[in-house]
N, C-alpha and C positions, 0 to 999 in steps of 0.2 A: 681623741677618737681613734686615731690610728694604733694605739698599743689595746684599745677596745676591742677594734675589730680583729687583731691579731688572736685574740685569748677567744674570740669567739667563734673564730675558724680552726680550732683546735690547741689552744693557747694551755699551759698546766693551770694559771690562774682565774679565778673568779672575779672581775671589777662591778661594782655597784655603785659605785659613786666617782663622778668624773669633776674635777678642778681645774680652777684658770686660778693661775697666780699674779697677780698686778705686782712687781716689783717696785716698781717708780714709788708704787702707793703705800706697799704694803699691805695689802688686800688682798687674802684669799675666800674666791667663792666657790663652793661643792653645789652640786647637782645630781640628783639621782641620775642614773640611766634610763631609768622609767618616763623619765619627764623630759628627755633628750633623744629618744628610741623609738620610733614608729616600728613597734613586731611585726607587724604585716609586711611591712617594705623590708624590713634590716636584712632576711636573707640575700635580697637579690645585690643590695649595697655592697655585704661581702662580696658575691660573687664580680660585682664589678671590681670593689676593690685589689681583688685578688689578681684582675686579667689584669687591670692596669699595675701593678706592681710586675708581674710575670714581663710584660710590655716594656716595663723601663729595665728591667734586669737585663731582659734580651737588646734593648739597644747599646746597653750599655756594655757588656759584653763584645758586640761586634764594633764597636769603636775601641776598644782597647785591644780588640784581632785586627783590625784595619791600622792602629797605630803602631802595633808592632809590627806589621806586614810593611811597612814604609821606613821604616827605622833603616837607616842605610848599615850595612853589613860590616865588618872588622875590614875585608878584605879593601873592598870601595873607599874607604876614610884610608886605609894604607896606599891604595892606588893614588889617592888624588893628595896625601901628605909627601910621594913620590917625585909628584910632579912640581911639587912646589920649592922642591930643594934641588 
């Protein structure tokens, strides 16, 4: 669904038919989109999809600025290998 909704919020490709693969079984099953796709609802899904993606990107983002922001510095790790010798 989700490489669906990407092509469909501006994606270069066209999907019409969506798969689940059973590995364990060996089983694969297709499905149209048609038959998986409420058109009336699907814009607003996007647009959920879309905030919620934008939402994890942004948190994710400020944890890896917050983790480098805490990284103790060359100087600090030299000060305190200083004091150890």
């Amino acid at each position: 669904m989700g490489y669906y909704v990407l092509t469909a919020s501006g994606g270069d490709y066209a999907i019409d038919t969506l798969a689940l693969y059973y590995s364990r079984f060996g089983e694969l099953y297709t499905l149209s989109v048609d038959d998986v796709i409420n058109r009336d609802t699907f814009p607003s899904f996007v647009n959920w999809f879309e905030k919620r993606a934008e939402e994890k990107e942004r948190r994710r983002r400020e944890k890896a600025r917050r983790n480098k922001d805490h990284q103790p510095s060359e100087k600090i790790v030299s000060e305190h290998a200083n004091k150890l010798t």
